[in-house]
Wavefront OBJ file of the C-alpha trace (Angstrom):
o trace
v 32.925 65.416 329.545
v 31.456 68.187 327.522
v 28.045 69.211 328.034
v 25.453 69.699 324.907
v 26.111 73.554 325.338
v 29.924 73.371 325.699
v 29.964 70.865 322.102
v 27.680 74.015 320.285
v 30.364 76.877 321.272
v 33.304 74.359 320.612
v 31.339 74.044 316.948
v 30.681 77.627 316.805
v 33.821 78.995 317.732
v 35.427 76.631 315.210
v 33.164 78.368 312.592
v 34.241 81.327 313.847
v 36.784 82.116 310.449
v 35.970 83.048 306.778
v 38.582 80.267 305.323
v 36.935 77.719 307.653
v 33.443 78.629 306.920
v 34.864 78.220 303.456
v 36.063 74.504 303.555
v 32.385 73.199 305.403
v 30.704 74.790 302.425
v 33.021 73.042 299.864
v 33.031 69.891 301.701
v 28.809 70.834 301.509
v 28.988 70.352 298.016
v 31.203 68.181 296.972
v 30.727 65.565 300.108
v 34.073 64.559 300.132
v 37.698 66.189 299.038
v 41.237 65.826 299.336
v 43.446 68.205 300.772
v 45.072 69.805 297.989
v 41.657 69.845 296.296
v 40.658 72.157 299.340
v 44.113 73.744 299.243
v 43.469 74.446 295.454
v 39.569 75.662 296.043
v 40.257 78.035 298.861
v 43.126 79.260 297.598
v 45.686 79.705 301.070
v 48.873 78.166 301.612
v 48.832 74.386 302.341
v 49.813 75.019 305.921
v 47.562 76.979 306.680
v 44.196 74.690 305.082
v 45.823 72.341 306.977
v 45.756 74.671 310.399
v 41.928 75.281 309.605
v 41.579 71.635 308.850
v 43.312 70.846 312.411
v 40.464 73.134 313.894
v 37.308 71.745 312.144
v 38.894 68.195 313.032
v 39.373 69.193 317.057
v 35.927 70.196 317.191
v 34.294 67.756 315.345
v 32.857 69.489 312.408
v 35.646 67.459 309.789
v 36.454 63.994 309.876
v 40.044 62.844 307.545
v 40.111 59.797 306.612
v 43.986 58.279 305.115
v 43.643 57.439 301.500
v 47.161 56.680 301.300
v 48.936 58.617 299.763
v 46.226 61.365 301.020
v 43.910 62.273 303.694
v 40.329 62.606 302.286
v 38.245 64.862 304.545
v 34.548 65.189 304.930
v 31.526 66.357 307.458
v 30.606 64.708 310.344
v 27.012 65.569 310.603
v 26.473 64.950 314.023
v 28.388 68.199 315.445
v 26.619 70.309 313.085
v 23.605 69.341 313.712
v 23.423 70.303 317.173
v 24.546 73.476 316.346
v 21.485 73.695 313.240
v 19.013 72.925 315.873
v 19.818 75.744 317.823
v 19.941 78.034 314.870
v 16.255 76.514 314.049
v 15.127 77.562 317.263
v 16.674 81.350 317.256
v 15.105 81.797 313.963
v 11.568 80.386 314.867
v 11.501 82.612 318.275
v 11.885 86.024 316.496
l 1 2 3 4 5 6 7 8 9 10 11 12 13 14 15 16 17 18 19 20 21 22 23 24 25 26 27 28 29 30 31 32 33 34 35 36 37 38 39 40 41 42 43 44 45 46 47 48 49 50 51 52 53 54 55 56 57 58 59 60 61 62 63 64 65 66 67 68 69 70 71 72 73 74 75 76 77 78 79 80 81 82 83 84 85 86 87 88 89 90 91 92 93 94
């Protein structure tokens, strides 16, 4: 089992690319997409939203859920918060 520090680098890490930075902010404002609407938005090749997708998923950050025929994705807010917190306390130190 992970500890609380190991789940904040997984999340970080994860966060760690420009195109996946990308998708949490348009899944930030629109709560909820569909793949091709993300495809569409951040403008890469389908396989590779879905490679950035796979990430965010593994560590949390996205949840999919089958809307058959699609997969609607959206935050899980419990990963990123963690991750906020510690940002919250960085900021207020310095």
């Amino acid at each position: 089992m992970m500890s609380h520090d190991e789940r904040i680098a997984e999340v970080a890490r994860a966060l760690g690319h420009p195109a996946r930075v990308r998708i949490v902010r348009l899944l930030l404002e629109r709560d909820r997409c569909i793949g091709g609407d993300i495809v569409d938005e951040i403008g890469l090749a389908q396989s590779t939203v879905s490679e950035h997708l796979r990430i965010l998923k593994d560590a949390g950050i996205v949840v999919g859920e089958i809307e058959r025929p699609r997969v609607c994705y959206s935050l899980s807010s419990e990963r990123l918060t963690a991750l906020s917190e510690l940002i919250s306390q960085v900021e207020s130190c310095c």
